[in-house]
N, CA, C and O atoms as a GROMACS GRO file, in nm:
protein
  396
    1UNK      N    1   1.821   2.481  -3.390
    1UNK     CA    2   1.814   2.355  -3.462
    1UNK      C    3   1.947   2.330  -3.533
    1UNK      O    4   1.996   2.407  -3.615
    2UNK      N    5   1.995   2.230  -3.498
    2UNK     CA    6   2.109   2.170  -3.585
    2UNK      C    7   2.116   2.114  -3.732
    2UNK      O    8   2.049   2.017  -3.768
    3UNK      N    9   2.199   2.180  -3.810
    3UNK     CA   10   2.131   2.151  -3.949
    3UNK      C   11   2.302   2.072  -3.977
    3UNK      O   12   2.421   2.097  -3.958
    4UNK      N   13   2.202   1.948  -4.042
    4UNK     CA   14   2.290   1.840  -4.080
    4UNK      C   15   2.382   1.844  -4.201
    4UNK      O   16   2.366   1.914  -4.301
    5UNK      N   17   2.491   1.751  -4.174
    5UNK     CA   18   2.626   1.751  -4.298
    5UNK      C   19   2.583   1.774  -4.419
    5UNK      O   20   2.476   1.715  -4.429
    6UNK      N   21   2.616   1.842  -4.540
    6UNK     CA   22   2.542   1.846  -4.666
    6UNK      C   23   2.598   1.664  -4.723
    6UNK      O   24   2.717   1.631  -4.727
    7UNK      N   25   2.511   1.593  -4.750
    7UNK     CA   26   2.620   1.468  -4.822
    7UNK      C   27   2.717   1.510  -4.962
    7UNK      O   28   2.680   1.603  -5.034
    8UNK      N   29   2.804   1.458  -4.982
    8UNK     CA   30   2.892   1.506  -5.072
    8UNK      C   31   2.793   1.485  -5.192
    8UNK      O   32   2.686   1.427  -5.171
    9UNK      N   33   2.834   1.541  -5.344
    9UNK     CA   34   2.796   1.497  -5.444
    9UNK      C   35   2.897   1.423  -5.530
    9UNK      O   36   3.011   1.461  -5.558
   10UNK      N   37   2.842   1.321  -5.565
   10UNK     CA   38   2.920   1.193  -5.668
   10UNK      C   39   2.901   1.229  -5.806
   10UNK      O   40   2.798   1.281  -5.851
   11UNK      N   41   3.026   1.195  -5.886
   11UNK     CA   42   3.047   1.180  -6.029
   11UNK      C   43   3.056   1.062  -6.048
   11UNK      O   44   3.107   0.980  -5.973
   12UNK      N   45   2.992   1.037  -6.183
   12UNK     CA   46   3.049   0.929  -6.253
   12UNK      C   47   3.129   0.995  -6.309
   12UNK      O   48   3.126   1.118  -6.316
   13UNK      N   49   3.244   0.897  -6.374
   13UNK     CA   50   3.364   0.978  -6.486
   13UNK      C   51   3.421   0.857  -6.566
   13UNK      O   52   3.455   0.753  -6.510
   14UNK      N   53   3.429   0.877  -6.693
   14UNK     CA   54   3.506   0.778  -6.785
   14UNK      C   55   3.650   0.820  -6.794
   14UNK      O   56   3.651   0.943  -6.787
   15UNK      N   57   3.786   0.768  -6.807
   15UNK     CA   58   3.922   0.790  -6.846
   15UNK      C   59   3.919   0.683  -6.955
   15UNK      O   60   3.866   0.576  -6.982
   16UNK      N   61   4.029   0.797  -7.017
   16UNK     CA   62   4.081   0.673  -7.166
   16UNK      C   63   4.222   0.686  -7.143
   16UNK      O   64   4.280   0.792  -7.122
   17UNK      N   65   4.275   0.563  -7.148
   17UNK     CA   66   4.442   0.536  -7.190
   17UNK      C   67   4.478   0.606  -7.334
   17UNK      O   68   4.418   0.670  -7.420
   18UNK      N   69   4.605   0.558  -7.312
   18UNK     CA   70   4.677   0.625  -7.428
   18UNK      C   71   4.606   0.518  -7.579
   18UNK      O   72   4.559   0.547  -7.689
   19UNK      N   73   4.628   0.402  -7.514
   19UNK     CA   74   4.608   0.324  -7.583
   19UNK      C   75   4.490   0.241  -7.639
   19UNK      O   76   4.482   0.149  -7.720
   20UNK      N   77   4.351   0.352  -7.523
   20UNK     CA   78   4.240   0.337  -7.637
   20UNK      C   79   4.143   0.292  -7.481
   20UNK      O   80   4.023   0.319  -7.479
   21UNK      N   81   4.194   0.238  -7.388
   21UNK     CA   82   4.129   0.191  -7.308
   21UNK      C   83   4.045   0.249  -7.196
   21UNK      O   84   4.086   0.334  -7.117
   22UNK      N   85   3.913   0.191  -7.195
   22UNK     CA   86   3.804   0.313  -7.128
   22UNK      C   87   3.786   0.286  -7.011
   22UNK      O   88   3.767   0.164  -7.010
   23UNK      N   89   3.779   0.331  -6.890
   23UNK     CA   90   3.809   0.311  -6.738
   23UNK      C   91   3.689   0.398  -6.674
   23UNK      O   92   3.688   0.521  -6.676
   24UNK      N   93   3.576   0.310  -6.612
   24UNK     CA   94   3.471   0.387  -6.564
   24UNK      C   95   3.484   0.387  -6.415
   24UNK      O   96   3.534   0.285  -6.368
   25UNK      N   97   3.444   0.497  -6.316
   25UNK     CA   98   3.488   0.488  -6.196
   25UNK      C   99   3.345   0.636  -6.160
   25UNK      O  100   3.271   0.702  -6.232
   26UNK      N  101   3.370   0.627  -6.013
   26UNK     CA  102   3.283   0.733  -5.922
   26UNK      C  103   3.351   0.788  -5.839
   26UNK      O  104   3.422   0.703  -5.786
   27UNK      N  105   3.376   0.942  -5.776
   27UNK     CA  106   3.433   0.956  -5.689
   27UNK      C  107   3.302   1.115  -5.674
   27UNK      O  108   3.214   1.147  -5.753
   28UNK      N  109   3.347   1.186  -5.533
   28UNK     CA  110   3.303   1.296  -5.511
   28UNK      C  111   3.398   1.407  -5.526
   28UNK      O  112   3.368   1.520  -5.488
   29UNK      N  113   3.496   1.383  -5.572
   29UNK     CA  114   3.620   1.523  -5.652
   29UNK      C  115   3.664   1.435  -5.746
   29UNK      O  116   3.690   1.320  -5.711
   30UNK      N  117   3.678   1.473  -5.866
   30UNK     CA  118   3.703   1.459  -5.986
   30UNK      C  119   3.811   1.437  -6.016
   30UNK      O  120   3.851   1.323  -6.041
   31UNK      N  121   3.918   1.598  -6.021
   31UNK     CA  122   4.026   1.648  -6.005
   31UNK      C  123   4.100   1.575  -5.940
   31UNK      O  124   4.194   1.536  -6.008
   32UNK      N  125   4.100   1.525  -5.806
   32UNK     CA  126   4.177   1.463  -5.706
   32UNK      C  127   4.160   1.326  -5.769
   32UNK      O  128   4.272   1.274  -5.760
   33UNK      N  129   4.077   1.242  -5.828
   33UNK     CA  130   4.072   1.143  -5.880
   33UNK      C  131   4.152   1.110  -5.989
   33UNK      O  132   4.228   1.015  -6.005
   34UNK      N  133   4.121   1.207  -6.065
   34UNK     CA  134   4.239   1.199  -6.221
   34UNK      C  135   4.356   1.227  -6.160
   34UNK      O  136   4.443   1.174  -6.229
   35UNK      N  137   4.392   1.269  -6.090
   35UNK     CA  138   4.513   1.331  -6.022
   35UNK      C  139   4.602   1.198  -5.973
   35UNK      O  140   4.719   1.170  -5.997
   36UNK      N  141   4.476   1.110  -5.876
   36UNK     CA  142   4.566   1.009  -5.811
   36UNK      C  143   4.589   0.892  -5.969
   36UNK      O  144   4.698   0.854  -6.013
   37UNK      N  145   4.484   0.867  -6.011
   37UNK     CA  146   4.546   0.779  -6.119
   37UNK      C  147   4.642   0.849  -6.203
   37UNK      O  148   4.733   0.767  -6.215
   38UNK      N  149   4.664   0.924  -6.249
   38UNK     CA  150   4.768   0.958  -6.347
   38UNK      C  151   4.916   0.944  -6.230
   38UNK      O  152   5.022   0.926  -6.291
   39UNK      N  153   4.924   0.948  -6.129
   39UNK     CA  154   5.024   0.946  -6.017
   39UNK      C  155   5.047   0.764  -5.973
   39UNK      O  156   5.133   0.716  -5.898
   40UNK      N  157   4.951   0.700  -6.040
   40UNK     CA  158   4.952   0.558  -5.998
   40UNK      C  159   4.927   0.539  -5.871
   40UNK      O  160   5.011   0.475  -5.808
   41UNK      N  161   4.801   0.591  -5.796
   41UNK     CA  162   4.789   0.582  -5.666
   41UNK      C  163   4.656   0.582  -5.682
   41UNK      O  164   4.594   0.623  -5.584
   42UNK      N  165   4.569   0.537  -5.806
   42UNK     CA  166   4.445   0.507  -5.844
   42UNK      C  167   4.428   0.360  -5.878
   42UNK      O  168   4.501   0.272  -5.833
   43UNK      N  169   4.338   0.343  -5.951
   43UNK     CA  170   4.319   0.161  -5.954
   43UNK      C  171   4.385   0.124  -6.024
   43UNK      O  172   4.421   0.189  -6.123
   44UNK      N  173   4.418   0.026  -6.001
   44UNK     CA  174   4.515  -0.081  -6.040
   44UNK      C  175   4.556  -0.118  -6.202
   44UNK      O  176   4.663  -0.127  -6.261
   45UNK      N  177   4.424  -0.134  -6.236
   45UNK     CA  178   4.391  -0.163  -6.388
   45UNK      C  179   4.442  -0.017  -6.500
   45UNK      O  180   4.447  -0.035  -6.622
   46UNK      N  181   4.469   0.100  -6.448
   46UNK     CA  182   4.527   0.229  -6.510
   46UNK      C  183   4.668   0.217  -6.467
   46UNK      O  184   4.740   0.289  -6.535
   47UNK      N  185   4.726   0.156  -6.385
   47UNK     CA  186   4.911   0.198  -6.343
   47UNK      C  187   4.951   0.127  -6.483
   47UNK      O  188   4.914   0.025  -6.542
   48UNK      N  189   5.048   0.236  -6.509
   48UNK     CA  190   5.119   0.191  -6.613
   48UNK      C  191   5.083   0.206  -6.773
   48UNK      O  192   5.143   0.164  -6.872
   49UNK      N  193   4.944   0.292  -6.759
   49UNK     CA  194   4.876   0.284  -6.905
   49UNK      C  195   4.909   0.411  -6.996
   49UNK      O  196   4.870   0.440  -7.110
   50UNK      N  197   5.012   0.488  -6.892
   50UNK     CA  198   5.056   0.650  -6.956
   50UNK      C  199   4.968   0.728  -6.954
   50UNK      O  200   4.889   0.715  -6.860
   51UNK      N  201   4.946   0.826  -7.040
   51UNK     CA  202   4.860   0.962  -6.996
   51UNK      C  203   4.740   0.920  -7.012
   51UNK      O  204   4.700   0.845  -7.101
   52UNK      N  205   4.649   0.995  -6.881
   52UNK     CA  206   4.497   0.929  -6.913
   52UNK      C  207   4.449   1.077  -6.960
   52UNK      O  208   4.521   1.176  -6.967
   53UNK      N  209   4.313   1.068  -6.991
   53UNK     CA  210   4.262   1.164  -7.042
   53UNK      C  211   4.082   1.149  -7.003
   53UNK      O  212   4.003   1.065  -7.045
   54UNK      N  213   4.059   1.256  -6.914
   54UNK     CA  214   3.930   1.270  -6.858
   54UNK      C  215   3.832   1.278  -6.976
   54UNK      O  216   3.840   1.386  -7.036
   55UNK      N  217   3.702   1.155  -7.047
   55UNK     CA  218   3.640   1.161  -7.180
   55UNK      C  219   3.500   1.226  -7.159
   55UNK      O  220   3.420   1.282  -7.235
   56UNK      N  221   3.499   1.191  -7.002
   56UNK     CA  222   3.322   1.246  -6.969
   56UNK      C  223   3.321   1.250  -6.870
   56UNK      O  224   3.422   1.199  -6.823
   57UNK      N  225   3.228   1.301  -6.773
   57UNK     CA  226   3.193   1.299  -6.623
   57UNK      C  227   3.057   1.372  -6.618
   57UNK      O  228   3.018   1.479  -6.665
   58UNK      N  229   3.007   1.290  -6.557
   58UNK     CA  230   2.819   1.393  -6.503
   58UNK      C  231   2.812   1.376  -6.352
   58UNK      O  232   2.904   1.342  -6.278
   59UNK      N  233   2.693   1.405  -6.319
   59UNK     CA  234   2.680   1.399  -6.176
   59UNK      C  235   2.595   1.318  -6.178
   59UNK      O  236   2.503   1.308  -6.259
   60UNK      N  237   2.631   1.226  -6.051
   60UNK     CA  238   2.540   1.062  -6.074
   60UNK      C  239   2.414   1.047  -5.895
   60UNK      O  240   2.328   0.969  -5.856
   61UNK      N  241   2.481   1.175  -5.842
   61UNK     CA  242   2.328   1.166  -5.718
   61UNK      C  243   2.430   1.136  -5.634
   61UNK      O  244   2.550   1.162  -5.640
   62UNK      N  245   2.343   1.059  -5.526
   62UNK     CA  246   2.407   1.027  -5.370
   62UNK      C  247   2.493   0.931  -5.441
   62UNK      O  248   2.516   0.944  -5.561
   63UNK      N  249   2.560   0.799  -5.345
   63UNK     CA  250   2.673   0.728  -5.359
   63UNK      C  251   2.625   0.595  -5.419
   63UNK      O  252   2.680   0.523  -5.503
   64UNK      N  253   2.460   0.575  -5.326
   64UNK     CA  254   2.408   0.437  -5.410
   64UNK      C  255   2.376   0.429  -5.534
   64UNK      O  256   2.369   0.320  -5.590
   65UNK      N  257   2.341   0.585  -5.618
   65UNK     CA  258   2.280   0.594  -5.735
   65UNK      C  259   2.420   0.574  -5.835
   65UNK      O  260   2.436   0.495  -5.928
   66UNK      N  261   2.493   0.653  -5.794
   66UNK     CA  262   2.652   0.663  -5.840
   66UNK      C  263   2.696   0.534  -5.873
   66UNK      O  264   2.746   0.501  -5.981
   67UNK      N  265   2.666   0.427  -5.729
   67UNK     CA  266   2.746   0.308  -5.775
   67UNK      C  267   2.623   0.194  -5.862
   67UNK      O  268   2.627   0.073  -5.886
   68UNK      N  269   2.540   0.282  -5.884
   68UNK     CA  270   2.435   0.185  -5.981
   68UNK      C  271   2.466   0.251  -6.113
   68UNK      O  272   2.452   0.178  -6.212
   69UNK      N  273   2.501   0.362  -6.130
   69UNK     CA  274   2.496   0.393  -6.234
   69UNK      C  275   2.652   0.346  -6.330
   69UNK      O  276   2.665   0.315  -6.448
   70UNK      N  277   2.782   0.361  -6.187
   70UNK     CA  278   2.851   0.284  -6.281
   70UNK      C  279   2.831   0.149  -6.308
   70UNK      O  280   2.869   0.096  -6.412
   71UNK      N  281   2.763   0.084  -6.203
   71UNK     CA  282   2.768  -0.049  -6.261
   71UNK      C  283   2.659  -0.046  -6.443
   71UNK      O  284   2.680  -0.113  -6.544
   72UNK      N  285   2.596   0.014  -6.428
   72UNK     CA  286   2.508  -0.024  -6.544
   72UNK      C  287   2.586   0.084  -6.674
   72UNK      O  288   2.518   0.105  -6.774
   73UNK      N  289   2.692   0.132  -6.668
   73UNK     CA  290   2.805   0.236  -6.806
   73UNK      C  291   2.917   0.102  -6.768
   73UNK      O  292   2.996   0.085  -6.861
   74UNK      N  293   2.935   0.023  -6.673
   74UNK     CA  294   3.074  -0.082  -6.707
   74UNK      C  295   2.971  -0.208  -6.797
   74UNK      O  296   3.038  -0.293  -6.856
   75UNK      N  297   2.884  -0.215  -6.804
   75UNK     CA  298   2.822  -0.302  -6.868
   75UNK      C  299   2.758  -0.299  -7.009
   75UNK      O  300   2.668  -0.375  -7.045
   76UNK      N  301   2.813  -0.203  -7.081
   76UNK     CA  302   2.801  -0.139  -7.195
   76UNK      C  303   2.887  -0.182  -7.303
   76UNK      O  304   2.986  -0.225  -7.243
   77UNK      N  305   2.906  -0.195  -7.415
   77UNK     CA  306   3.010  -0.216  -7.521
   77UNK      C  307   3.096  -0.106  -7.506
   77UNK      O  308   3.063   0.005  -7.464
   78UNK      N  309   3.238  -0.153  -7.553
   78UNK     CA  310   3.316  -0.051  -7.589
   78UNK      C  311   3.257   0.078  -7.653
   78UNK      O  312   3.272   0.197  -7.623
   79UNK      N  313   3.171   0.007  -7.772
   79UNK     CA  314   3.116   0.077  -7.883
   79UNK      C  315   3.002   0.188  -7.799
   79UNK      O  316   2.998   0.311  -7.790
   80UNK      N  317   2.946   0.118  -7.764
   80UNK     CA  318   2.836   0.198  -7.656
   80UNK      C  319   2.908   0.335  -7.591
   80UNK      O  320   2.872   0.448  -7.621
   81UNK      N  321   2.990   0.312  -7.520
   81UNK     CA  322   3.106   0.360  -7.413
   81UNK      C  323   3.144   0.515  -7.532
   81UNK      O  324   3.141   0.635  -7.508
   82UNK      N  325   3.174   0.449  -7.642
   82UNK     CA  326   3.237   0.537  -7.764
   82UNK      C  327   3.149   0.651  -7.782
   82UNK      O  328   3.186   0.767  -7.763
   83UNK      N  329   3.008   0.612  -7.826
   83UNK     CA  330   2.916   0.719  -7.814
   83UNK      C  331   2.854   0.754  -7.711
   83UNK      O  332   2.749   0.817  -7.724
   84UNK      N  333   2.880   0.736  -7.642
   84UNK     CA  334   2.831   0.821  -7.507
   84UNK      C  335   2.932   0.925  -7.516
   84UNK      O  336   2.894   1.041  -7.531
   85UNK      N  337   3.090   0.890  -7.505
   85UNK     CA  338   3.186   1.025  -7.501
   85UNK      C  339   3.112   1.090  -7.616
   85UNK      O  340   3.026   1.174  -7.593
   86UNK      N  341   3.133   1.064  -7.703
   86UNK     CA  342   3.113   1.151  -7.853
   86UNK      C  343   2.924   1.219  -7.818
   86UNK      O  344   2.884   1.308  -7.894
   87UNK      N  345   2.864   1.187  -7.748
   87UNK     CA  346   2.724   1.252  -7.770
   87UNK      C  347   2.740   1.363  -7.684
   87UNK      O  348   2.742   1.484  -7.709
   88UNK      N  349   2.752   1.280  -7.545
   88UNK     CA  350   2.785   1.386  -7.445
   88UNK      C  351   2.634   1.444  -7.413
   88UNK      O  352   2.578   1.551  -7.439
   89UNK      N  353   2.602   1.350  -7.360
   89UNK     CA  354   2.439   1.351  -7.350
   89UNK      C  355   2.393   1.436  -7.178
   89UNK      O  356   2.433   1.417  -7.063
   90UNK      N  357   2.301   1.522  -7.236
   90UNK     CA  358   2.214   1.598  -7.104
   90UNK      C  359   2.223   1.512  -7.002
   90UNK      O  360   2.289   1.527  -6.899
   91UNK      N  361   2.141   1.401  -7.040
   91UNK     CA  362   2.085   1.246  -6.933
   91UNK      C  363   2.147   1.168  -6.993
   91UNK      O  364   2.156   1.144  -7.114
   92UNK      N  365   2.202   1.114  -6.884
   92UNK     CA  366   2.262   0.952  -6.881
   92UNK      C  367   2.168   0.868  -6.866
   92UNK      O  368   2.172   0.759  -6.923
   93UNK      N  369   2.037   0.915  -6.767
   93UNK     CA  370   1.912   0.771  -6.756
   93UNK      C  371   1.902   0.772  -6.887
   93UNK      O  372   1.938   0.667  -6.941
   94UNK      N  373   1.845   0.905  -6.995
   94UNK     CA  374   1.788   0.853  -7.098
   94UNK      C  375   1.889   0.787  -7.220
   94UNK      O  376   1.861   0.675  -7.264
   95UNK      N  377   2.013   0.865  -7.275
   95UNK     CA  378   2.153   0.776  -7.290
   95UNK      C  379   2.109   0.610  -7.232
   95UNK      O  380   2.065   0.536  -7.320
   96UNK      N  381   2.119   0.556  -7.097
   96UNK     CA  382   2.113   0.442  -7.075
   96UNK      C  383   1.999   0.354  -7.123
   96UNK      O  384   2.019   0.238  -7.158
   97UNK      N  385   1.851   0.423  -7.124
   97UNK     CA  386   1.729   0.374  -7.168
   97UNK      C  387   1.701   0.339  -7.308
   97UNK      O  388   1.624   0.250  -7.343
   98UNK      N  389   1.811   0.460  -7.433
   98UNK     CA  390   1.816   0.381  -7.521
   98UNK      C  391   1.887   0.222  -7.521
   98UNK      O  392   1.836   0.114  -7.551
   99UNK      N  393   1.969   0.242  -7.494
   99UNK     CA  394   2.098   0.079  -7.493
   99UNK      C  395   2.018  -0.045  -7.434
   99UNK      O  396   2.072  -0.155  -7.423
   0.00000   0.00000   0.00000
């Protein structure tokens, strides 16, 4: 029996600029992600913002859950965004269920 590809596993991950600014994104390597944005070969909206700094990352499931989950952490207040780094919560569903 042929046993199938493992699917990768997805992160969500927050970056902060130097200058305060919070950058939510998904990838399945982390490392290689912070890597290409700090190199300016990441999104667009980080070239040029100087040193980023990795604030959080969890594991967000397959790729559809990943890209639901960032959409529903980019739709958050700054302020929101703020305490989530600072709680650093087990669960993000339940984190999100309060907000």
């Amino acid at each position: 029996m042929t046993e199938l590809p493992k699917s990768p596993e997805w992160h969500l991950y927050i970056l902060q600029t130097a200058a305060g600014m919070l950058y939510t994104g998904i990838t399945t390597d982390v490392t290689r992600r912070l890597d290409q944005h700090q190199s300016g070969k990441g999104a667009k909206a980080l070239r040029g913002k100087g040193d980023l700094a990795l604030v959080y990352h969890c594991l967000a499931g397959n790729r559809s859950s990943a890209l639901k989950m960032e959409y529903r952490i980019k739709q958050l207040t700054h302020k929101q965004k703020e305490r989530l780094i600072l709680n650093q919560p087990l669960s993000i569903e339940s984190f999100l269920s309060e907000n």
